[in-house]
C-alpha positions in Angstrom: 94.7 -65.1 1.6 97.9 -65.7 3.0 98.4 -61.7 3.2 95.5 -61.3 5.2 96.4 -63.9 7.7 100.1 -62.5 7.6 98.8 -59.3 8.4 97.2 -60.8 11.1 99.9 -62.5 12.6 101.5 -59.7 12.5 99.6 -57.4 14.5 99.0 -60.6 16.6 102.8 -60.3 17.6 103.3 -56.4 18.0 100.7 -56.6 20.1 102.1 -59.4 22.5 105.3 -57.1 22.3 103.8 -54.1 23.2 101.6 -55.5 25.8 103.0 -53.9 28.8 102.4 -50.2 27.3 99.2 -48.4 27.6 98.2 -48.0 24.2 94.6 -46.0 25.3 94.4 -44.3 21.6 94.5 -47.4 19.8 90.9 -47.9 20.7 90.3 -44.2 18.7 91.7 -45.3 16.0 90.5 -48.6 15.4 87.0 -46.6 15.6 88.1 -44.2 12.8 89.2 -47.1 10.8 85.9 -49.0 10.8 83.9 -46.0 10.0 86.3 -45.2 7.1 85.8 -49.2 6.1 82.0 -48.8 6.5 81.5 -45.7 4.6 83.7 -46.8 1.2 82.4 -49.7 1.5 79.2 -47.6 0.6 80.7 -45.7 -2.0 81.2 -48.9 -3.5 78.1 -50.6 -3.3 76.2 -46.9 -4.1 78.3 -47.4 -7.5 77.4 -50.5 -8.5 74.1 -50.5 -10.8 72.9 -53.9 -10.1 72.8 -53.3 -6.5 71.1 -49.6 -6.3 68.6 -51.4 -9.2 67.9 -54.5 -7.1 67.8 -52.9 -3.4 64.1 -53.4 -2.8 64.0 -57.1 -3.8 67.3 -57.7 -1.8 65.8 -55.0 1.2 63.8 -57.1 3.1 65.8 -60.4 2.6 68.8 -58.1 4.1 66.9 -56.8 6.8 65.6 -59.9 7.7 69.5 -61.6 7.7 70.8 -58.5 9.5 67.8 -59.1 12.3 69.2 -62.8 13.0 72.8 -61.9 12.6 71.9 -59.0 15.5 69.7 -61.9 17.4 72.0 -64.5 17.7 74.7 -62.3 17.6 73.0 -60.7 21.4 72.6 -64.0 22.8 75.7 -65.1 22.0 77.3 -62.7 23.8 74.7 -62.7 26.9 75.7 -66.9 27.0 79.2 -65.8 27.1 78.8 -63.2 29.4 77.0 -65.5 31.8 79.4 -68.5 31.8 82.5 -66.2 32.0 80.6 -64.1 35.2 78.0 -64.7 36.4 78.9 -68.5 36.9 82.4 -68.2 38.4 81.1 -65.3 40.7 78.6 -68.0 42.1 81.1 -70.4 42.0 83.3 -68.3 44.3 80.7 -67.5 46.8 
């Protein structure tokens, strides 16, 4: 625990260093990273027995959890858009 939130820190404080410089490929690989993340992540869970033998009780329960994680996840981000915005454009005008 206190590793990851070292880690963080961290990159919390290179990145208030470097904040001047144009760092335009850090988005790139950030991208690359995730996807690597994502796809041992299912090499992992494609290994596990229990999983693979379970996937269609756990399928639509998952799918179901993923919908409202997506939902509220969307509207979230529309309330935030809209207060940060759309509400101090109109607040301006």
């Amino acid at each position: 625990m206190f590793t990851i939130i070292g880690i963080m820190l961290t990159g919390m404080l290179v990145g208030y260093l470097l904040r001047s410089k144009r760092l335009l490929w850090i988005h790139k690989v950030i991208t690359l990273l995730i996807w690597l993340l994502l796809f041992l992540l299912g090499i992992d869970v494609g290994g596990n027995e229990t999983i693979i033998r379970s996937l269609h009780a756990i399928g639509l329960e998952a799918l179901a959890i993923t919908f409202a994680a997506v939902a509220g996840s969307v509207l979230a981000a529309w309330g935030l858009w809209y207060l940060v915005y759309i509400r101090n454009k109109e607040a301006k005008q």
